[in-house]
C-alpha positions as CSV (number, residue, x, y, z in Angstrom):
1,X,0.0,0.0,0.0
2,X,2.7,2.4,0.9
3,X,3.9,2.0,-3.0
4,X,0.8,3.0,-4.0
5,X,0.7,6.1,-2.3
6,X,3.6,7.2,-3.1
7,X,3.0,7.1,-6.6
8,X,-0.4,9.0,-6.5
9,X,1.5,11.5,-4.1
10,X,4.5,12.7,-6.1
11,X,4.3,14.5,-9.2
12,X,7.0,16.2,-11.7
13,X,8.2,19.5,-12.0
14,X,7.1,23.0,-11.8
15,X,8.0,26.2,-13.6
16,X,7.0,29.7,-12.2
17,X,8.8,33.1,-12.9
18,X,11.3,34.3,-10.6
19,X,14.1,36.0,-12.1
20,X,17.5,34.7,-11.1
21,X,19.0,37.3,-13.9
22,X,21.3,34.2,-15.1
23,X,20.3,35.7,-18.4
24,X,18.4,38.3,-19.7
25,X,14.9,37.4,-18.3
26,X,16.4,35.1,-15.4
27,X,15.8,31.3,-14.3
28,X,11.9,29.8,-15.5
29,X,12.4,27.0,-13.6
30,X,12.4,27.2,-9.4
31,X,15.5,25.2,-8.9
32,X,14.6,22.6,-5.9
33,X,11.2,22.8,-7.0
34,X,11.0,18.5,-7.1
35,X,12.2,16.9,-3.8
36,X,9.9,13.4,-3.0
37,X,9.2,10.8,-5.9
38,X,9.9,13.6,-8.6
39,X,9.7,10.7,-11.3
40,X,6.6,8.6,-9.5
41,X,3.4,10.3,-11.1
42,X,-0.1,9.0,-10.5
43,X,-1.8,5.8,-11.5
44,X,-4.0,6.6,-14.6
45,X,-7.5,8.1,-14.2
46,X,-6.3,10.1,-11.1
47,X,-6.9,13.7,-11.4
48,X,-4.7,15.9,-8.9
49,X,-4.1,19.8,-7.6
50,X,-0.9,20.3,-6.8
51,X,0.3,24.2,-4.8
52,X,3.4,25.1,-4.8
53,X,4.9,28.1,-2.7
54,X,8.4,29.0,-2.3
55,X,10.4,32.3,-0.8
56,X,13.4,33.4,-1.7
57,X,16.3,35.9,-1.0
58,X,19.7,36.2,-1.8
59,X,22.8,38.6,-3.1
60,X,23.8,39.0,-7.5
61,X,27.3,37.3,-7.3
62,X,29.5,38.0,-10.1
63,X,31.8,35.8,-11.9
64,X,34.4,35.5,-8.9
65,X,31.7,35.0,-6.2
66,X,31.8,38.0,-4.2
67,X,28.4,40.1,-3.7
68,X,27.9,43.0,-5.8
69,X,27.6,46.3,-4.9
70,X,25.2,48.7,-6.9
71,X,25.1,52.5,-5.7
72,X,26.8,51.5,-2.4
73,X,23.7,48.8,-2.0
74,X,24.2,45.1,-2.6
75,X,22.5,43.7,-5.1
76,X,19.6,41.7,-4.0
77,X,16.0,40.0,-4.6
78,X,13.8,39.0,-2.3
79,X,10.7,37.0,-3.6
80,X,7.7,35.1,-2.9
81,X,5.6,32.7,-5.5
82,X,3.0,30.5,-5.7
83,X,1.7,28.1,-8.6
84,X,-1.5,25.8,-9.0
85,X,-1.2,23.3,-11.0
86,X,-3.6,20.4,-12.3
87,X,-2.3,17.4,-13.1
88,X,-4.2,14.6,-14.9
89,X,-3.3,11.1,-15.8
90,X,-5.0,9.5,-19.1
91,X,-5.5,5.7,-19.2
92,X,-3.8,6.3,-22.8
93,X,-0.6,4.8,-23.3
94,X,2.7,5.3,-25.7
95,X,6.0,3.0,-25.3
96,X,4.8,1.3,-22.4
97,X,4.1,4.7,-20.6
98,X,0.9,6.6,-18.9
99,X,0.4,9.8,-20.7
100,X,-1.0,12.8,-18.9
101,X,-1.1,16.4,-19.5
102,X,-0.8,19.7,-17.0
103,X,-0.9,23.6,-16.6
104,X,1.2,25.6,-14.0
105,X,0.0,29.1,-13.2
106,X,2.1,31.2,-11.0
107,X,1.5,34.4,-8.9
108,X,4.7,36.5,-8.0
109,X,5.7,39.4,-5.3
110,X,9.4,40.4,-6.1
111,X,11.5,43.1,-4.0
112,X,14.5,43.4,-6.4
113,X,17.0,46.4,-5.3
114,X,19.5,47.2,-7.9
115,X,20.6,50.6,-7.0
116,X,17.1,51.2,-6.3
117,X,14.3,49.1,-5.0
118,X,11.2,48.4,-6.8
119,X,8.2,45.8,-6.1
120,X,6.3,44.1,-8.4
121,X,3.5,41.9,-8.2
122,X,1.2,39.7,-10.9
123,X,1.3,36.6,-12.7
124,X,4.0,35.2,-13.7
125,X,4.9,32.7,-16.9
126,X,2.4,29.7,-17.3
127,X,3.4,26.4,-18.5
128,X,1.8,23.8,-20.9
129,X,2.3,20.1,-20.8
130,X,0.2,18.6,-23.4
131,X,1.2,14.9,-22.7
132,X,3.6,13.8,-20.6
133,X,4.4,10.0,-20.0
134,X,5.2,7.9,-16.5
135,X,6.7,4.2,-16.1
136,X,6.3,1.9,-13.1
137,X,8.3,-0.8,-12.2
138,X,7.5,-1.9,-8.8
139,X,9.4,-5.3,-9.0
140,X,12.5,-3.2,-9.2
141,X,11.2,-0.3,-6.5
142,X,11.4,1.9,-9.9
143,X,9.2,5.0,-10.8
144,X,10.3,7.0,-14.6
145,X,8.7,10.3,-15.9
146,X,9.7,12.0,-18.9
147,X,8.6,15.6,-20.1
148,X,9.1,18.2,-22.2
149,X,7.5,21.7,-20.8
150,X,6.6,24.2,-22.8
151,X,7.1,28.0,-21.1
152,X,4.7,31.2,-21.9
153,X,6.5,34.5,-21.4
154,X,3.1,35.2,-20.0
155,X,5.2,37.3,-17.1
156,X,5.0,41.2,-17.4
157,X,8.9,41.8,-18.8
158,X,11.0,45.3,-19.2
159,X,13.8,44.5,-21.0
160,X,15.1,47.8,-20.3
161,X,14.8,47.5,-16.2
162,X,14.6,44.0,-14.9
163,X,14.0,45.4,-11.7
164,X,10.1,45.4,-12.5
165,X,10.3,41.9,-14.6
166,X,8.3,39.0,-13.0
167,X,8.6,37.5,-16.4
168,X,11.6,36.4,-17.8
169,X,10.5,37.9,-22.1
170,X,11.6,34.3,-23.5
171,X,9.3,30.8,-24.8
172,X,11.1,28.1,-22.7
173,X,11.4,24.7,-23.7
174,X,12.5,21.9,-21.4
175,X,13.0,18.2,-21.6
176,X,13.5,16.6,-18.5
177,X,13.3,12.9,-16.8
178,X,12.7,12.0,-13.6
179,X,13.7,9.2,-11.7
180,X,12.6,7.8,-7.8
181,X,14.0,4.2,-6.2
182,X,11.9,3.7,-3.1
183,X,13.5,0.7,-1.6
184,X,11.0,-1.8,0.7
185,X,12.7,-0.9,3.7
186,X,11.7,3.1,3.2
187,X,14.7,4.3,1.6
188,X,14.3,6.4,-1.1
189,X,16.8,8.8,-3.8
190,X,15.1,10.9,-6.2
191,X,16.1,13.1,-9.0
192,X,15.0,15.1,-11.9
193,X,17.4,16.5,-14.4
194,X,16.4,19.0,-17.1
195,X,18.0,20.5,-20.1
196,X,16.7,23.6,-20.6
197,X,16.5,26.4,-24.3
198,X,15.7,29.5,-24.3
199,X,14.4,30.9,-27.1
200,X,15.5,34.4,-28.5
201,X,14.0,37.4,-27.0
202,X,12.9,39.2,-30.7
203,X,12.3,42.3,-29.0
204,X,15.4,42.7,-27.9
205,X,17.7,40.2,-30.0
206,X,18.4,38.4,-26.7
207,X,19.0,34.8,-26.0
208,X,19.7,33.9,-22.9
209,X,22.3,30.6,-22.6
210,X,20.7,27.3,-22.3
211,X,21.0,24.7,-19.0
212,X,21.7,22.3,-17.7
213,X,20.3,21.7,-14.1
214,X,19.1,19.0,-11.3
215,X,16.9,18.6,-8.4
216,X,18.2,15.4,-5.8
217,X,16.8,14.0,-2.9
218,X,18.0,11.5,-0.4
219,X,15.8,9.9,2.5
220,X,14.0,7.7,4.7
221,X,10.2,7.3,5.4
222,X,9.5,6.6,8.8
223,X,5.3,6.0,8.9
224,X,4.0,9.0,7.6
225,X,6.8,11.0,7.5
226,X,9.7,11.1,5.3
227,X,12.9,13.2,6.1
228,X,16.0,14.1,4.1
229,X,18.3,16.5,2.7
230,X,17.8,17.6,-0.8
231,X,19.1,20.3,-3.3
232,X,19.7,21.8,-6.4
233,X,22.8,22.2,-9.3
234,X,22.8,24.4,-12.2
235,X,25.4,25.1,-14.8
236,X,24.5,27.6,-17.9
237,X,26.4,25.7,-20.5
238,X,26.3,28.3,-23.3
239,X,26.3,31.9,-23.5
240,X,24.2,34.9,-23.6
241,X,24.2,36.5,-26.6
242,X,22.5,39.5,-28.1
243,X,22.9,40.7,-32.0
244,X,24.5,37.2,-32.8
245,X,27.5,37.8,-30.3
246,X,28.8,36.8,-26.7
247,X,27.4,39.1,-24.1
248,X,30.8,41.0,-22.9
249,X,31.5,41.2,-19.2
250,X,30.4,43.7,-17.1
251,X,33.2,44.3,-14.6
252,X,32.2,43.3,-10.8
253,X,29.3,42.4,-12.0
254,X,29.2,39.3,-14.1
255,X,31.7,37.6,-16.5
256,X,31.3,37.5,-20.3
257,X,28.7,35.2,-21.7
258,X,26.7,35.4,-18.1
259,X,27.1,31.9,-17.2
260,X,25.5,31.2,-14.4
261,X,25.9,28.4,-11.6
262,X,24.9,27.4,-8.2
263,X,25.0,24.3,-5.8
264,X,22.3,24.4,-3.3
265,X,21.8,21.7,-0.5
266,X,19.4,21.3,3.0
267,X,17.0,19.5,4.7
268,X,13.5,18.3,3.6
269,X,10.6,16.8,5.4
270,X,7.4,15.4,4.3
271,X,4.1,14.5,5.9
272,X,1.4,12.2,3.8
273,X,-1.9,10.2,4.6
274,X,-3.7,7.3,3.8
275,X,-6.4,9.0,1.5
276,X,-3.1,10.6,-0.7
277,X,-2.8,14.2,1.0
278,X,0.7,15.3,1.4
279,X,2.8,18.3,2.6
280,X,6.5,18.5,1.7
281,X,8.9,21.4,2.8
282,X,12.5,22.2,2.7
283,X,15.3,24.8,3.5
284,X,18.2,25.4,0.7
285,X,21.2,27.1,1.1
286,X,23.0,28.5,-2.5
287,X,26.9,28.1,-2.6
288,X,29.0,27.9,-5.6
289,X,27.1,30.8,-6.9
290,X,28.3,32.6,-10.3
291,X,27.3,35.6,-12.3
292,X,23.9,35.2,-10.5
293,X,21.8,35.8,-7.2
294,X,22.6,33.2,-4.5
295,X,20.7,32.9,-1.2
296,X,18.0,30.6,0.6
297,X,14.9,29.7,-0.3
298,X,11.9,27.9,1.5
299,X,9.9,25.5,-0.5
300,X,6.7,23.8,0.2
301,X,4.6,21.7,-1.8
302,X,1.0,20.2,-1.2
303,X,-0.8,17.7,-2.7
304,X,-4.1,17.5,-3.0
305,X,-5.3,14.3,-5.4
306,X,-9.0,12.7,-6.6
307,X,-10.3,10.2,-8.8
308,X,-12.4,13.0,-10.5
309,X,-12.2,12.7,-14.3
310,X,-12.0,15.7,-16.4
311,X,-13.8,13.9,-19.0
312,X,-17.1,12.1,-17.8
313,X,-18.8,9.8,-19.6
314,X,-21.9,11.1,-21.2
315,X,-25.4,9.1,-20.9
């Protein structure tokens, strides 16, 4: 039974605006986002709301590390976001695989202070998953997702002060798989690693570099509860580039090309029921940080599922 519900509990990823200023428009993707099962997905005909809410706040780190300083201020962002997102699971399948579908809608507060402070507040960019697909081996204590998400620059964007953005003024496109081993005696490691493209900014002539990133989990359920440490890596793999060439450096600020990194790592708990209801939260702290903001950043996650179909039958 446990099995069972962990794979209606955990679902994949989630994408909601708040700009990281990696690139032009910043991150799409809320790094730690996916923490327990990220790859075990619901049995088909399961119909689930998933809400998402994270805070962050941290220091712009340039290329060496060290905090920068703008008009005697340091650089800084402090934000707060929350995303709903349905999640439904056909009883279609392709290659073996459930296929499902979702939509992530964000809401964003960001404090960003770059010389100045300004606040901004609205929705953020939406995703759209028109199919997705999810594997189950529970001989081998194996649960498999893979995705490709599709990002709305949805976000209200000023290319010319990123100080009001809550958008990051790009379409995203993201492949990712996920994978959880939950071992019989509790044990479990998760990941989910995504590649992510960023498509050019035409307003601008922008496009931001492209990367490569995890989410990782490691721990034990005890009953109800499950607790771990977890965390984050990105790498920007490829550089910024405007007009067709490298983004040049901006000194104490960020190196050329903009590529970002961070390493993030702290502990997670989880709490679920019987019936499917679960809470997850966890406490990251950024290290390793380049040519981007790096802080700490509170995540929780609650999920919420049914076996409501979205698509009755009729008679």
């Amino acid at each position: 039974m446990k099995s069972k519900i962990i794979a209606v509990l955990f679902l994949g990823i989630l994408f909601f605006a708040v700009p990281m200023f990696a690139g032009e428009g910043g991150d799409q993707y809320p790094n730690g986002a996916e923490s327990w099962g990220a790859g075990a997905l619901p049995p088909p005909g399961t119909y689930a709301v998933l809400d998402y809410f994270q805070v962050y706040s941290g220091n712009l780190k340039n290329g060496s590390g060290d905090t920068v300083s703008v008009g005697g201020r340091n650089a800084s962002v402090f934000a707060v976001a929350d995303a709903i997102r349905p999640v439904y699971m056909s009883k279609l399948k392709l290659f073996g695989g459930d296929m499902g579908w979702y939509v992530i809608v964000p809401s964003v507060y960001q404090r960003v202070t770059l010389g100045y402070q300004n606040d901004k507040t609205g929705i953020g960019d939406i995703t759209v998953q028109p199919f997705f697909l999810a594997w189950h081996f529970p001989k081998k204590h194996l649960h498999i997702a893979s995705v490709v998400d599709f990002t709305l620059p949805t976000g209200y964007y000023n290319a010319s002060d990123p100080r009001t953005s809550i958008g990051t003024g790009y379409v995203g496109i993201e492949p990712a798989v996920a994978i959880t081993y939950l071992s019989r005696s509790g044990w479990e490691a998760s990941t989910k690693q995504h590649y992510h493209f960023c498509m050019k900014d035409q307003t601008t002539n922008y496009t931001s570099g492209q990367n490569y990133h995890f989410d990782y989990l490691v721990g034990k359920h005890i009953g109800n509860w499950g607790i771990g440490g977890y965390g984050y890596f990105l790498k920007q793999v490829t550089d910024d580039k405007q007009n067709g060439s490298v983004v040049a450096a901006a000194p104490g600020m960020y190196d050329a090309g903009r590529k970002g990194q961070v390493f993030a790592i702290g502990p997670n708990v989880s709490y679920s029921t019987a019936r499917g209801f679960q809470f997850m939260a966890g406490y990251s702290h950024e290290t390793l940080v380049r040519n981007r903001f790096g802080g700490d950043k509170l995540t929780v996650k609650i999920v919420i599922p049914t076996r409501l179909s979205l698509f009755p039958k009729r008679g």
